[in-house]
C-alpha positions as CSV (number, residue, x, y, z in Angstrom):
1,X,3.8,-23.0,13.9
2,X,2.3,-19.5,14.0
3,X,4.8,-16.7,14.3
4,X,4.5,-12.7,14.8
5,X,6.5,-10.1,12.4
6,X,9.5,-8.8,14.5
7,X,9.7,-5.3,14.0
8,X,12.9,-3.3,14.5
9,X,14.8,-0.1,14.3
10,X,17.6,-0.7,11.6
11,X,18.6,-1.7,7.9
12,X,17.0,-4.4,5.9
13,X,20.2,-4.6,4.1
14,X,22.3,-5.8,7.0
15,X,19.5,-8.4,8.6
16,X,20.2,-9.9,12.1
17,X,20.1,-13.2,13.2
18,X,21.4,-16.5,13.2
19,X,21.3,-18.5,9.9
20,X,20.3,-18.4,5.8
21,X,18.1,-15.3,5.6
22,X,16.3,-13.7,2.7
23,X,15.8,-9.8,2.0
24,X,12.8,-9.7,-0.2
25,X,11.7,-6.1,-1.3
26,X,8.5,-5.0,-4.3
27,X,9.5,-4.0,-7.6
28,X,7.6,-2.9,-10.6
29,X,7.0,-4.6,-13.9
30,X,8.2,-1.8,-16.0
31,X,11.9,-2.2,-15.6
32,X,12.6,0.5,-13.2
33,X,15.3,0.3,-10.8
34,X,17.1,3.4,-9.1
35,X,14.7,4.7,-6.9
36,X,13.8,3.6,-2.6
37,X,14.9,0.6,-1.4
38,X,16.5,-0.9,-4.2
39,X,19.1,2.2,-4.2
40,X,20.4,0.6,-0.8
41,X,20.3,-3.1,-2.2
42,X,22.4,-1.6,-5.4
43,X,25.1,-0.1,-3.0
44,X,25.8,-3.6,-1.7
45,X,25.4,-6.1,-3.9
46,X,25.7,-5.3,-8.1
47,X,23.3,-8.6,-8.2
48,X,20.0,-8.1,-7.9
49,X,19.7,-5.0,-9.9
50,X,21.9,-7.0,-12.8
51,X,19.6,-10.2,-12.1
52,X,16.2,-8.0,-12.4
53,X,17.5,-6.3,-15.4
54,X,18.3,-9.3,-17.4
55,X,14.7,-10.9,-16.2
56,X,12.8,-7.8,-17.5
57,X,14.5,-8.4,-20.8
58,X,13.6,-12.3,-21.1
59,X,10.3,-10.9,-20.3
60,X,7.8,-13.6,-19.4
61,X,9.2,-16.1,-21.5
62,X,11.6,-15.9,-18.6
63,X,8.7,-15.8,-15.9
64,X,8.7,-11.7,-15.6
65,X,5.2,-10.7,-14.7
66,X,3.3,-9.3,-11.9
67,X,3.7,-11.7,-9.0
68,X,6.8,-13.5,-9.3
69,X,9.5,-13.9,-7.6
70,X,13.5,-14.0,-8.3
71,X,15.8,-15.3,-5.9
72,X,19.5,-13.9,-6.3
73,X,22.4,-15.4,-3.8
74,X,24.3,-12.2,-2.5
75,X,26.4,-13.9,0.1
76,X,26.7,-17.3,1.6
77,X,23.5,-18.0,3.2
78,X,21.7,-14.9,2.5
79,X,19.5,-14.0,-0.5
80,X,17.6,-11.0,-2.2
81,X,14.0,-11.8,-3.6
82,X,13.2,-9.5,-6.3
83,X,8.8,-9.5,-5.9
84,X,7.1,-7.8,-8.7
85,X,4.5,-6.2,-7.0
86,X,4.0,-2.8,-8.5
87,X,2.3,-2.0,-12.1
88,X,4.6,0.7,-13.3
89,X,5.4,3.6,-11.9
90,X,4.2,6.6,-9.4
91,X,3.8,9.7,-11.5
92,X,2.4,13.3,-10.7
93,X,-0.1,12.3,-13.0
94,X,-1.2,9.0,-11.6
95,X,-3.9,9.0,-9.3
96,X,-3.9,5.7,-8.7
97,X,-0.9,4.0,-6.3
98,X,1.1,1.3,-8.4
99,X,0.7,-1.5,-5.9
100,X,-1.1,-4.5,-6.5
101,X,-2.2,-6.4,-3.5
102,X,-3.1,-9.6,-5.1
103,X,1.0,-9.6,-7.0
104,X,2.3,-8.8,-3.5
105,X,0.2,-11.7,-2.1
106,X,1.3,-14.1,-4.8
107,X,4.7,-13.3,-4.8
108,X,4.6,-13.9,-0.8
109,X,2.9,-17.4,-1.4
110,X,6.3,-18.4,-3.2
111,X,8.4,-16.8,-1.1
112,X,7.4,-18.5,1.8
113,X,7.9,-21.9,-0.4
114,X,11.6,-20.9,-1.2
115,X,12.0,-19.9,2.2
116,X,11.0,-22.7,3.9
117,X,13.2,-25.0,1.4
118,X,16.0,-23.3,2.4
119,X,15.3,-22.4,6.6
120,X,15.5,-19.0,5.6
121,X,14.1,-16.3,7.6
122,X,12.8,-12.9,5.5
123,X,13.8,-9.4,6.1
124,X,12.5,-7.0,4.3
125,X,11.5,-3.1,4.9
126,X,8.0,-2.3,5.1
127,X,7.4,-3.8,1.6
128,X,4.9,-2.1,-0.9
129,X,4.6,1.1,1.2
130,X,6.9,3.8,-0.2
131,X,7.3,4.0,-3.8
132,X,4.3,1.3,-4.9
133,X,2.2,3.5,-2.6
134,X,0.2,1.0,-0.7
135,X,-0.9,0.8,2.8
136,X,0.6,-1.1,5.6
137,X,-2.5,-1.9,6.6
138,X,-3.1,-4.0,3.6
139,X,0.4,-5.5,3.3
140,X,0.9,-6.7,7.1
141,X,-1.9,-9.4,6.9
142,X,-0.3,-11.0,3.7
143,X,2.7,-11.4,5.4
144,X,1.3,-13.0,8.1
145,X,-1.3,-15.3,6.3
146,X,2.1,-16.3,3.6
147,X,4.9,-16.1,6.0
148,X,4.6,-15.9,9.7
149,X,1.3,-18.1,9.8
150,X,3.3,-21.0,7.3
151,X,6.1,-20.9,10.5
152,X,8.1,-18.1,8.2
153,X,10.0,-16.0,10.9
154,X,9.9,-12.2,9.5
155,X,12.0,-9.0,10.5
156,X,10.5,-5.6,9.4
157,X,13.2,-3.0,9.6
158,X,12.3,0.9,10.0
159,X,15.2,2.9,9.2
160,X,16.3,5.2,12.7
């Protein structure tokens, strides 16, 4: 069942809508957390920043590596995927933007699978596109193709 992104004026931290949802949001492979979206996620939940830490630290050995995906409960019936999707971190030096399209694509493949296990729905911000530095333009159509397309309903939330 083909579905279209739902976009909306709002928080991705307090998602709308009837039943289990998941809020899945990029982070980076270098063990950063405390900058963008993940600030708002830490003001609500002490979980997913704790859960991330502890994964960087087991490293791949615990399945940490570009691409994956970590699902931490916050609240009955609602979720927070932690996507590794960025390689490092945006510097003054660095010309190039820490996304990487093909991590964000893989870690939306398995989302969708966890998703649809559960009858989740995803919220999310617009993923990718503030501190990783990529282009919405790039990152819509792999939401659609691995979520919306697989019968995934999405909510994009743009702050007011």
């Amino acid at each position: 069942m083909r579905m279209k992104i739902t976009y909306v004026r709002g928080d991705a931290t307090q998602p709308i809508g009837p039943g289990p949802k998941i809020i899945a949001h990029v982070s980076n492979d270098s063990g950063g957390w405390g900058a963008g979206f993940v600030v708002a996620l830490s003001r609500r939940w002490p979980q997913p920043e704790a859960a991330y830490r502890q994964w960087y630290r087991d490293g791949t050995n615990g399945g940490f590596a570009l691409g994956a995906v970590q699902l931490v409960g916050v609240e009955d019936g609602l979720w927070v995927a932690n996507m590794i999707g960025q390689h490092g971190i945006r510097s003054r030096a660095r010309t190039t933007a820490p996304v990487r399209y093909d991590a964000v694509d893989q870690a939306l493949a398995s989302l969708a699978e966890r998703a649809l296990a559960l009858s989740a729905s995803v919220h999310m911000p617009r993923i990718g596109c503030g501190l990783a530095g990529g282009r919405w333009a790039e990152i819509e159509p792999l939401i659609g193709h691995r979520l919306t397309d697989q019968g995934v309903p999405v909510t994009v939330y743009d702050l007011p």
